[in-house]
N, C-alpha and C positions, 0 to 999 in steps of 0.2 A: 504494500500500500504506500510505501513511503518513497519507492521508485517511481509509484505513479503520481502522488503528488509532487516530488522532483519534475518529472517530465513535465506536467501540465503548469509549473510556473516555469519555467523556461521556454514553454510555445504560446504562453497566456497572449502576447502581443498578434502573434499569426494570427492565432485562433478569435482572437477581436476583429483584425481584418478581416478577415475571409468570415465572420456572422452577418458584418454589415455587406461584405461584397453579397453575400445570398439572400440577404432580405432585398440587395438590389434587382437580384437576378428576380427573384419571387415576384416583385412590382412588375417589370419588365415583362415577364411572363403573363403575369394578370392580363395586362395593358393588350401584350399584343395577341393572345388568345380572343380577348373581348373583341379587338379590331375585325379577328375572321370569323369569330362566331355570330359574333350578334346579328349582323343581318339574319344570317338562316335558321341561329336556334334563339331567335330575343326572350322566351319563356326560362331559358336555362341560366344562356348571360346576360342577364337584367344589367349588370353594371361591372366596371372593376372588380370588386367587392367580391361578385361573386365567382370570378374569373380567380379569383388568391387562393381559392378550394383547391381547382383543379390547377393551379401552377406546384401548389406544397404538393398535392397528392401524383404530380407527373414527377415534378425533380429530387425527388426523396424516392422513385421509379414503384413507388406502390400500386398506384394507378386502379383504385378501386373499380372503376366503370360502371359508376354512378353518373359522372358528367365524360364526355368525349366529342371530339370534333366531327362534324359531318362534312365539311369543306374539303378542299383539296389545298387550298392553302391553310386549314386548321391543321389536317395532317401532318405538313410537311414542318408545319413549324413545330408541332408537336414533337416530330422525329430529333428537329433541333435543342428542343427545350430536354428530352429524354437521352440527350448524348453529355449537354450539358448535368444535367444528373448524377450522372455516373458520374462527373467530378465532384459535386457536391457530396460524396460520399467518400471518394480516395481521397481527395485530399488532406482533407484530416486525419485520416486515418495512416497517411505515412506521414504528415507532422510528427504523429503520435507515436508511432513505429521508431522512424528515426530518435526521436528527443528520447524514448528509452533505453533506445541501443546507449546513446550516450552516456544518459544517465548510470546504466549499466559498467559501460567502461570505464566512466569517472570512481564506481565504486571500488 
């Protein structure tokens, strides 16, 4: 436990970037889902708002399939927003990989 607290205050700064980098990406995503959905499904994406559902639940790649695009440009962006994803997930997790290997070797 005391490795893992080691680690986590040595990448505390990354890991503050990269929260805000993902709430920006999550906004972003909102935004531009809403932009190709709303015309064809306006019952589902009322707004931004509700477009932040399906951006946490696409780039975190859970993807319940509750909400999903019927466009051909919702898909494609979809495909973008679910590549970006799969960073939203390594990357932290080699912050965290690495700063304990170190932490390891410093001990």
């Amino acid at each position: 436990m005391n490795r893992f607290r080691l680690a986590f205050i040595e990448i505390r700064a990354e890991l503050a970037v990269f929260a805000i980098a993902s709430l920006l990406v999550i906004y972003l995503a909102a935004v531009g889902i809403y932009i190709f959905e709303n015309p064809a499904q306006p019952q589902i994406f009322r707004s931004v708002f509700d477009g932040i559902w399906w951006a946490v639940a696409t780039l975190t790649t859970v993807g319940y399939g509750d909400v999903y695009p019927i466009t051909m440009g919702g898909k494609v962006f979809t495909f973008l927003v679910l590549a970006v994803g799969l960073g939203v997930v390594a990357v932290p997790s080699a912050l965290l990989a690495s700063a304990l290997s170190r932490t390891r070797t410093q001990e």
